[in-house]
N, C-alpha and C positions, 0 to 999 in steps of 0.2 A: 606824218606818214599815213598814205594809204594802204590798203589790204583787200585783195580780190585777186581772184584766181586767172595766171595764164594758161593759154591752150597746150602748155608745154612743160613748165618747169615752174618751181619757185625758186625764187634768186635772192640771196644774202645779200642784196645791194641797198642802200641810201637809196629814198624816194621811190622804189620800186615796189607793187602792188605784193602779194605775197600771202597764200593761205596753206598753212600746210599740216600741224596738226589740232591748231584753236582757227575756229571759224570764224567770232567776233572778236572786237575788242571788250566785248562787256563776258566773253565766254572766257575768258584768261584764268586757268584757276589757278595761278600763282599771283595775279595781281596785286593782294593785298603784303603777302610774303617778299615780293619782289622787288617792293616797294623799295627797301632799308638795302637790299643787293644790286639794286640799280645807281644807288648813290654811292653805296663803295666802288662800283664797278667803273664810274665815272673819276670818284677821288681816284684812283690808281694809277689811270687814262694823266691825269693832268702831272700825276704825281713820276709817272716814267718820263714826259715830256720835260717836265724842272727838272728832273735828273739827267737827262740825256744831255739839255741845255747846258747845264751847271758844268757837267763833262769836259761839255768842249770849251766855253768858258777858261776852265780850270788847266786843259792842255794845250788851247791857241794863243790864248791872251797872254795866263801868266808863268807858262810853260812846267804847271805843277800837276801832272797826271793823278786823279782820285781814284786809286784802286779801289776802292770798294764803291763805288758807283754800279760796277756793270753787278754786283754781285745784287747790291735793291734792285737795282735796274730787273736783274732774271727774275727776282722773288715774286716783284710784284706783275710781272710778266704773266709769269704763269697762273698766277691768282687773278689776271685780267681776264688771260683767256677761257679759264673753267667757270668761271661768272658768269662771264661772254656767251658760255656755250648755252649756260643756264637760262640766260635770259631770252637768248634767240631761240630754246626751245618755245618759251612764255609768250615769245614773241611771235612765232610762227617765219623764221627768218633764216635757219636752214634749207640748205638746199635738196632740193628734190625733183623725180621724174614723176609729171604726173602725164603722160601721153597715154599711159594704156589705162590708167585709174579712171580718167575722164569715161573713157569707152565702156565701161564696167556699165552694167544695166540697172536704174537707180537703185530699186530695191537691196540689190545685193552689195552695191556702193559701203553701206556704211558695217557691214560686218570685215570689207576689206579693207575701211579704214583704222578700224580698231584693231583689227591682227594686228596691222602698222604701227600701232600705238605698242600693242604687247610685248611684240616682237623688239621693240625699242626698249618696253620696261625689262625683259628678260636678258637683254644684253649689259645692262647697268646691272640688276641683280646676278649677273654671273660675273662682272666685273667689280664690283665694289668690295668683297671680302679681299682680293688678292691687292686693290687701290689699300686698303688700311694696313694689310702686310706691306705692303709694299712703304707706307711712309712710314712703318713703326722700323723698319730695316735701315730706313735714311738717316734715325738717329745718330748712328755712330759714322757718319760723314758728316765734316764740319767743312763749314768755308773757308779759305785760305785766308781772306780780309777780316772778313766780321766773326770769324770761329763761332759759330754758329751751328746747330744741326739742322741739315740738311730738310728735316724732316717740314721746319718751316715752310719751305717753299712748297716739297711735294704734297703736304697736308689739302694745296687745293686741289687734289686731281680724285682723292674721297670726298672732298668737299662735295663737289661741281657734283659727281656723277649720281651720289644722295639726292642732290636737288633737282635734276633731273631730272631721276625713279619719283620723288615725290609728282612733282608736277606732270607725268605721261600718267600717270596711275590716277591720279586726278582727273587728269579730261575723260580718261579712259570709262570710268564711275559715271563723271558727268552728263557726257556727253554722248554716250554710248544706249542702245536699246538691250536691255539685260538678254532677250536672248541671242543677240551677236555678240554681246559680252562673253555670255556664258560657251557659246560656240567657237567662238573665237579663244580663249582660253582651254578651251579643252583641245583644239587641234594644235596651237604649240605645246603644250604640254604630252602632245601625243608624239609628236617629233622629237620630244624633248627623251621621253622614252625609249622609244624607237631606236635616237643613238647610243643611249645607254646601254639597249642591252646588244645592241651591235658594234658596241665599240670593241672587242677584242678584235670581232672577225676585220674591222677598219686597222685598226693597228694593222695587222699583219698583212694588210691589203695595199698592191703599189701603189705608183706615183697616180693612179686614176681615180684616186680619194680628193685628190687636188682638183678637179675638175666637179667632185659632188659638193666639197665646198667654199670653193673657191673663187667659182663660176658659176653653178646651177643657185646653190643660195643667194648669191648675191643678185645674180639674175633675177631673181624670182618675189626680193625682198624688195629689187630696185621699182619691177614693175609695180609692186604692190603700195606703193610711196612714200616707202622708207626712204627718211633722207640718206643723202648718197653717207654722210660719217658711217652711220651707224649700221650701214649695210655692209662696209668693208668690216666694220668691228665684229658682226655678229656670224662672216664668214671666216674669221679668223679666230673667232673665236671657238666655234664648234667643231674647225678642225685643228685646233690645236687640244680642245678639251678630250674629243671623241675619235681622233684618228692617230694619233701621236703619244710621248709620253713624255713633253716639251710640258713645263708646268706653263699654267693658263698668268701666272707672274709675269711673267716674260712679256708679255702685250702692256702691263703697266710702264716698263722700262722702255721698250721703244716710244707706245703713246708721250713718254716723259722727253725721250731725245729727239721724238720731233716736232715738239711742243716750243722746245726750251732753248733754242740756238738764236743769240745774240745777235743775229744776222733778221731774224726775223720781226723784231724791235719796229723796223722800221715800218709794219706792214699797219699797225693800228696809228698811226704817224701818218700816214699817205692817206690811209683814208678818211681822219679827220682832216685834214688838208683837201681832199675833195668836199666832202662838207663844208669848209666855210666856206671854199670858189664857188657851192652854191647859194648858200644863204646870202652873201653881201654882193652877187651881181657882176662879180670878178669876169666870170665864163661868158655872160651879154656883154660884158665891152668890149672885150676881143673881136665875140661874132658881129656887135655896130662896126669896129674900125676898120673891118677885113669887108664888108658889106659896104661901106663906103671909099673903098679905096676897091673894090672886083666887081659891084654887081652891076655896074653897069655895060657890061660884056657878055655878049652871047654866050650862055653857059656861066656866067658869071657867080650865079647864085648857086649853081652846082659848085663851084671855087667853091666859094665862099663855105659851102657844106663840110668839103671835104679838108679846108684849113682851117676851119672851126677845129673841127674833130680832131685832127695832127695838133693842135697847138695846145687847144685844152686837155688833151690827154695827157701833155706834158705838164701836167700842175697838177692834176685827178687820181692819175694810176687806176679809174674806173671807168672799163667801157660806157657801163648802163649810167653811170651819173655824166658823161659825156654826151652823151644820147639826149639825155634827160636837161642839160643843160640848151642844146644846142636847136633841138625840135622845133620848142614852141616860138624861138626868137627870129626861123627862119621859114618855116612852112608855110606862112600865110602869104609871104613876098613871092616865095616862088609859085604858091596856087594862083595867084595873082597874072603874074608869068605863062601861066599856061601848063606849069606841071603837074603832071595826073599825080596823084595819094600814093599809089603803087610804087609809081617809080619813083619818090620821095622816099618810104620808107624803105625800101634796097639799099639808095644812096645810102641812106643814114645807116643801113645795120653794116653793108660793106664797108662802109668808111670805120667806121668801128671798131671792123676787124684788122683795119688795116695799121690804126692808129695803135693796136695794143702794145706794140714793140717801143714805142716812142716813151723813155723813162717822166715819171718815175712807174715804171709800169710793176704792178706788185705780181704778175707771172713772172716777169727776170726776176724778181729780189728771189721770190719761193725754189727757181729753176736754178739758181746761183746757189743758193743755200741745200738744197737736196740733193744738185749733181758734182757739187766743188769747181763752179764755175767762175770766174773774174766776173763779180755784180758790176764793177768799173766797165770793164770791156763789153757785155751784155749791152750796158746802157751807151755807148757808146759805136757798137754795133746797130743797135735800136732804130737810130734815124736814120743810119743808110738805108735798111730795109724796108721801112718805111717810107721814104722816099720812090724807093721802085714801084711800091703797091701804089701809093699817089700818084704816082703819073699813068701806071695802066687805068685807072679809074678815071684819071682826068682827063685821058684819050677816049674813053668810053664815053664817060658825058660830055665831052663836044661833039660829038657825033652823033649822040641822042637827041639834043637840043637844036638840030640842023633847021629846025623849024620853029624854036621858040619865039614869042611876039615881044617885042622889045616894044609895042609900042608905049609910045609916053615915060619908057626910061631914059634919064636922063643921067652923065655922070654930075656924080657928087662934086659942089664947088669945094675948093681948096681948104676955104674956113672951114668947112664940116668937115672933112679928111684930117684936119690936123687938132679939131677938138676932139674925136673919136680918138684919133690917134695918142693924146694926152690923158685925155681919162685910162685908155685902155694900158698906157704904157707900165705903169706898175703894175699890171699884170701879166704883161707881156714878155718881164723879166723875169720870171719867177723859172719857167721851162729849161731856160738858158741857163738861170744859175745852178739850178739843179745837175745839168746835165756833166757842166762845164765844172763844178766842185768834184763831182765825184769820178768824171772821166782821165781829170789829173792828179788825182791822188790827193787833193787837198783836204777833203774830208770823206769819210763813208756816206752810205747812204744814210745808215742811221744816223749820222751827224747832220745830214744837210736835210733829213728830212723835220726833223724838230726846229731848224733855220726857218727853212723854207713854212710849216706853221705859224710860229710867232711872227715871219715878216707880213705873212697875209693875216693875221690877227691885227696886225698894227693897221696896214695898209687897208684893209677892211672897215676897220673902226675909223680911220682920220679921212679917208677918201670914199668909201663904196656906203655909207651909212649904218656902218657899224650891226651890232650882233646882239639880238636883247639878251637877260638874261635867262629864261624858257628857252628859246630857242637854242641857247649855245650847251644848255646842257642835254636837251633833246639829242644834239648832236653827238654828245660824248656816250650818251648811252646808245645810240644809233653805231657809233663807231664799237661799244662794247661789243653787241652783239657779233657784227659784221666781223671782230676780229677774233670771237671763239669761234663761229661756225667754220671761218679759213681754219682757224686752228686746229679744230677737232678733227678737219675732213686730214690736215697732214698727219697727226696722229696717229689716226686709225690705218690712214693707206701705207703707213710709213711700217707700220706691224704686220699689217698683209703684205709688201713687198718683202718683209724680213722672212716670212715664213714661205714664199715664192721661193727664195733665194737658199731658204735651210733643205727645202726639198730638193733641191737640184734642178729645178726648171731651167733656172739662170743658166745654167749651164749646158743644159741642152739646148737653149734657145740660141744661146753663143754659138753654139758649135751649129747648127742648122742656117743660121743667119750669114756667119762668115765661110760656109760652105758652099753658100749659091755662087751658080753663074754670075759673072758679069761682077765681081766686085762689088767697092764700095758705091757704084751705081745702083748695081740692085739694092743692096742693103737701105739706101737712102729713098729708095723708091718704096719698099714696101713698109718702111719707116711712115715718109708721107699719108702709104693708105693705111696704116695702124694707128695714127694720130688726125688725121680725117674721122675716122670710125669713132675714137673715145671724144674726140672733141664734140659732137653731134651728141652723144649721153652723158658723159660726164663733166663737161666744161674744162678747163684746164688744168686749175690748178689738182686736182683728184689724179688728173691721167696722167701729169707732170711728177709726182709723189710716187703715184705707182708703178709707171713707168721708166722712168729719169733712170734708177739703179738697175736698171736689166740693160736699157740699150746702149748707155751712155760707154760701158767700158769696152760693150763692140765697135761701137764706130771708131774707140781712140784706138783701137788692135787693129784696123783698117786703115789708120789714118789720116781719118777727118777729125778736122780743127773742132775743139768745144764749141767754141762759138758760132761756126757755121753751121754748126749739126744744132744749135740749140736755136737759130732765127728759122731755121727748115720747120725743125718742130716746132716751134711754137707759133710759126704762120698758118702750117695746116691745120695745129689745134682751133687758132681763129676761124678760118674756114671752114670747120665741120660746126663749128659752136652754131655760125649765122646759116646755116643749110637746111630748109626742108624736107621731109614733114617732122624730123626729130631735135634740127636744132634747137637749142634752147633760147641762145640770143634773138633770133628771128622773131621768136616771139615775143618774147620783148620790148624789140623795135617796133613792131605791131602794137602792142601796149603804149608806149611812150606816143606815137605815133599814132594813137585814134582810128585805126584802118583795119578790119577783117583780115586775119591771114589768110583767106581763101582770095581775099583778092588778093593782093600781095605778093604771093607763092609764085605767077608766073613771070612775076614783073624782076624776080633775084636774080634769075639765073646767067643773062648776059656779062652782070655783074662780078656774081661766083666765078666765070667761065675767068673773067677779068683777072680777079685777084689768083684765081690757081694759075695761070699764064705766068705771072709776075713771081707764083710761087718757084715753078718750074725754071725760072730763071734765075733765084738764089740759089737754088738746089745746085744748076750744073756750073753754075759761077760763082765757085766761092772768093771772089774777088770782092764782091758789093758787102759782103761780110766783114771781110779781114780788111780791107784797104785800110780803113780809118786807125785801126786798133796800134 
């Protein structure tokens, strides 16, 4: 894995560059600590997947259900993810805004980078007395299977956040110039004051305390390049500490419930599954057998881009390891071709966005799990809508290519179409099996995503050139990190949307929402542009968390179908993500893609205009949604 800073964000993805509070690899000051926590965190990873396997084993084959499965299954679940979160802080692999950091004038750069850091260790140190009440209280809850106390499991969520405060407090020391240290602690500590002695007058003060820390802090925390978790923690946290008299406990319990749903199993499952589609070569044979069966057609190599992207998403569940898969196999054929850099990278981040909906896409598992949506039907919906975005883009790029030079392309003879096509073929079933298990009820996702693993671990190994053994554990830590940082951001948003919702916003929001003109039209439109807007700052799965329980029970009081309200939302979350000058994916795609966002920037938009067309056409048809379901 590389490490280097985007114009825009750092992203918890596999293969993706990423600096966010350790600058090198030799700056890590948990490195040597993290050592022995990187190899539990790994054992855990393999150890949920034999149990998952064993599972379904246990209930398909020989029809003997292991109840106590799913109960290891949680334990070690959640001891994945506060590991996870641990190590992606070591790791610098939380996500974050750095768009207005960047712009910061250098000098005063690194006292803003250390608040960041503070401000992160002051949220763990307000959090971690109420994390050890919190698991000495779980004592006396035992598990139904293993009678066990409870406290086992929750014991990682003081764990993680200890190591944490250790390792931010560390860089902080290290890497910090003492008088931004010293500055920098004295002005949260002055805030920190500040609400102390103004907390009574906040108590008694209305619903407009919700806006100083709900929105201004987090706003202010996000600019400063706090990752996005710890920015919703630490607005939830000070106003539940300093404006309320809601104990600050209460945020361990949510952080706990939406950490810990058996739904969510599947999410470090999918993304070692994209990991191995990259290491053994899976994701190039696709793009050779689709290249020798399209490129030889006007536009062809644009095809080929954009069914790259559709098809590999369906084995990935990762935009950016999509991206990353899909770039470097086809860029040079089409620079070749005559297509400019620019319009290469558009292609690439539009198709990206287009491809999210296509299962196993881990937005629908998170979006199914946080709004009580049919993850079956989700996924299953997925490729209809996906299909409409595909074809306005594929109308787009035959039109753009009205002039490309074919000369000297020739189509591919028969032999090579059908040896691509046999290489490529075990892998080309993987998407299909996926889809087709869990859209009929045959298995979960969690069930078919641990299949779906082991058959690309075999197939990998007997057919793609297999997987050393450095690299497959790189992977499993790679996937640790990746699947605390998802996990933490649900978490924390998951305690901020509880405390939205204790205020009464929700309910104002309801009654404002379902009062507009124009019905569930308007409502879906201004939907659209509120999920446009979070998808651009906080990528989806944060604004899906946070969001998901406000709008979800208006649009079913309107009623609009879950699933159709949730391919709306979760196309324009795509849309805002790959947008100009603040998406995050766009940059990215510029990253993977070798190319200046300044050049790039003008070359999106026909694209953009593309995909929102296609959006506006699920929205008022919920037919391309529901047909299939």
């Amino acid at each position: 894995m590389t490490r280097s800073s985007t114009a825009s964000a750092e992203a918890f993805v596999p293969g993706v560059p990423s600096v966010a509070l350790i600058e090198t690899e030799g700056a890590r000051p948990g490195s040597r600590f993290m050592r022995p926590l990187e190899a539990i965190a790994a054992a855990l990873l393999v150890a949920i997947v034999a149990l998952l396997f064993a599972g379904v084993v246990s209930r398909y084959v020989f029809s003997l259900p292991v109840v106590w499965i799913d109960e290891v299954a949680s334990l070690c679940f959640l001891w994945l993810a506060m590991l996870g979160s641990a190590i992606a802080v070591d790791r610098n692999e939380h996500l974050r805004l750095t768009l207005f950091l960047n712009r910061v004038p250098q000098q005063a750069r690194g006292f803003v980078e250390v608040f960041g850091a503070l401000v992160v260790a002051a949220f763990l140190a307000g959090m971690i007395p109420s994390a050890f009440d919190y698991a000495s209280e779980e004592w006396f809850i035992t598990s139904p299977a293993l009678n066990i106390p409870n406290t086992f499991r929750v014991s990682a969520i003081p764990f993680g956040m200890v190591t944490m405060f250790g390792i931010v407090v560390t860089y902080a020391l290290r890497r910090s110039r003492w008088r931004d240290l010293v500055l920098a602690a004295a002005v949260v500590a002055a805030i920190g004051l500040a609400l102390w002695l103004l907390s009574p007058t906040l108590v008694r003060t209305g619903q407009v305390k919700i806006v100083l820390f709900l929105v201004v802090f987090v706003a202010v925390t996000l600019a400063a390049g706090v990752p996005i978790a710890f920015c919703f923690g630490i607005g939830t946290l000070t106003y539940l500490a300093f404006a309320t008299r809601v104990p600050v406990f209460v945020i361990i319990g949510r952080m706990d419930e939406g950490m810990s749903s058996l739904i969510l199993l599947s999410v470090p499952v999918f993304v070692l599954l994209g990991c191995i589609l990259d290491a053994t070569g899976m994701g190039k044979a696709i793009v050779s057998f689709l290249a020798s069966l399209l490129g030889h057609v006007r536009a062809g190599m644009s095809y080929v881009l954009l069914g790259s992207l559709f098809v590999v998403s369906g084995i990935s569940g990762s935009k950016v390891s999509d991206m990353a898969t899909v770039a470097p196999a086809l860029f040079p054929e089409m620079k070749r071709r005559g297509h400019s850099p620019r319009e290469m990278i558009a292609l690439l981040a539009t198709g990206a966005a287009m491809a999210d909906t296509v299962p196993p896409s881990i937005v629908l598992i998170v979006l199914g799990s946080v709004a009580g949506v049919s993850i079956a039907g989700l996924f299953t919906s997925g490729f209809a809508i996906a299909m409409v975005l595909l074809l306005m883009l594929a109308v787009l790029a035959r039109w753009k290519s009205r002039h490309e030079s074919l000369e000297g392309v020739r189509r591919a003879p028969v032999g090579v179409i059908g040896r691509t096509m046999l290489v490529a073929a075990p892998a080309l079933v993987l998407p299909f099996l996926i889809r087709w298990t869990v859209a009929d009820g045959i298995a979960t996702a969690t069930e078919v995503s641990t299949i779906a693993v082991l058959y690309a671990l075999l197939i990998g190994i007997v057919l793609y050139g297999g997987i050393g053994r450095r690299a497959f554990y790189a992977m499993l830590v790679e996937t640790a990190a990746l699947t605390g940082a998802i996990l933490l951001i649900l978490g924390t948003a998951l305690a901020m949307a509880w405390a939205i919702t204790q205020a009464g916003i929700a309910q104002q929001v309801a009654s404002f929402m379902t009062g507009l003109p124009g019905g569930w039209i308007a409502f879906m439109g201004l939907s659209i542009a509120v999920f446009l807007v979070l998808g651009c700052f906080l990528e989806g799965l944060p604004a899906i968390v946070l969001m998901a329980p406000l709008m979800f029970p208006i649009a079913r009081n309107l009623g609009i179908n879950d699933i159709h309200y949730s391919m709306v939302i979760v196309t324009a979350m795509n849309i805002g993500l790959m947008t100009p000058p603040i998406g995050i994916g766009f940059y990215l795609a510029c990253k993977i893609g070798g190319v200046s966002p300044d050049e790039a920037l003008g070359a999106i938009w026909p694209y953009l205009v593309a995909l929102f067309a296609g959006l506006v056409l699920i929205a008022a048809v919920p037919w391309f949604s529901t047909a299939f379901l």
